[in-house]
C-alpha positions as CSV (number, residue, x, y, z in Angstrom):
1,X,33.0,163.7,71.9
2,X,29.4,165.3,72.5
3,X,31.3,168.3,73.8
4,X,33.1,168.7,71.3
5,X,30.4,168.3,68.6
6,X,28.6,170.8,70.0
7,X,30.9,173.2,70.1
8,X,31.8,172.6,66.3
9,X,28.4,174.5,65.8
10,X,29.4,177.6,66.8
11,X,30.8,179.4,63.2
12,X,33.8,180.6,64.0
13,X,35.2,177.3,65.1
14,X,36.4,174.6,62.6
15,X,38.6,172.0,65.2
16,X,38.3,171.6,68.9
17,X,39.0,169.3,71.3
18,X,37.8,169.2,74.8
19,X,40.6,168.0,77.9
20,X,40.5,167.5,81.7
21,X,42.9,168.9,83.6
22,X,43.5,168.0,87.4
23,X,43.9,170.8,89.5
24,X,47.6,171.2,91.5
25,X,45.6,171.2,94.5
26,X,43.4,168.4,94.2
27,X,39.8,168.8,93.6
28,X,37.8,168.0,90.6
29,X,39.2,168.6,86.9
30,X,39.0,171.7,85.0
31,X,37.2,171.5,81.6
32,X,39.3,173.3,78.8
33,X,38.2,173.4,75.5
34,X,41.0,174.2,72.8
35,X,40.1,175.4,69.6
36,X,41.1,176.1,66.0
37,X,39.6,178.8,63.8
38,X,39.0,182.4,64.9
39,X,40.2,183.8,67.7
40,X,37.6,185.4,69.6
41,X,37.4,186.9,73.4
42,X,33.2,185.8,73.5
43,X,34.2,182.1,72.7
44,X,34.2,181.1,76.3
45,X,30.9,182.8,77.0
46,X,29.3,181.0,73.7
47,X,30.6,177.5,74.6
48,X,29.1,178.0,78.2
49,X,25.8,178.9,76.8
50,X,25.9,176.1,74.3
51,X,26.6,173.3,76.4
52,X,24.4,174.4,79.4
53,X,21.2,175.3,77.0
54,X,22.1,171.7,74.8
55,X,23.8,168.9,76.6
56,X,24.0,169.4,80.5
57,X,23.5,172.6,82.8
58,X,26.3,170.7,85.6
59,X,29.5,170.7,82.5
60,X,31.1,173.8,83.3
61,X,33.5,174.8,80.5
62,X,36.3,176.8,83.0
63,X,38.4,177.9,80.0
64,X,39.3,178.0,76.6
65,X,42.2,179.0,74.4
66,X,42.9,179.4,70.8
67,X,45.4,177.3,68.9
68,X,46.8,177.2,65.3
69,X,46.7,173.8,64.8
70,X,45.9,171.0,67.2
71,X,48.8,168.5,68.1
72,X,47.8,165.4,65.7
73,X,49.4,161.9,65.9
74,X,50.8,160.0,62.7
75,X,47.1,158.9,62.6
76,X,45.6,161.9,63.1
77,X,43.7,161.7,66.3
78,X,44.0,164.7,68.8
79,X,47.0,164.2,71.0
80,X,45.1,165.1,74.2
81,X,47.9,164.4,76.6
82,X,50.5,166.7,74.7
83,X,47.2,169.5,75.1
84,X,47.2,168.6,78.8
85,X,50.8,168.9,79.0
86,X,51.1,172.3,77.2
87,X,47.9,173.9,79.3
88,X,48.8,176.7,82.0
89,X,46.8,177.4,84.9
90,X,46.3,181.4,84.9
């Protein structure tokens, strides 16, 4: 949640949502941020720089990608698993 609040601040995003994903070899999880608003290739350099200057040098955010809309339950809460599900390793 902290994450994710902090990356709200940067303008060009309205929605994100931040997963772990395991690696297919073992190892610790990736951190992948998805995110909703303007599709930009210096979004994974701003979220690095945000979360190391802001909340913890040690979070690493290893990738993020740009999404329409984020998978939502009847609720509305994230659907975090169907993110997990749909994320390729490149």
């Amino acid at each position: 949640a902290q994450i994710e609040e902090l990356i709200l601040e940067l303008p060009y995003i309205n929605e994100a949502a931040a997963i772990g994903v395991s690696q297919h070899d073992g190892g610790p999880s990736r951190l992948v941020i998805c995110y909703v608003g303007i599709e930009t290739k210096q979004a994974l350099t701003d979220m690095q720089k945000l979360i190391k200057s802001k909340l913890n040098p040690l979070f690493k955010v290893n990738e993020c990608y740009y999404l329409e809309k984020l998978p939502r339950t009847a609720s509305n809460k994230v659907m975090r698993r169907k993110l997990r599900e749909n994320y390729q390793y490149e």
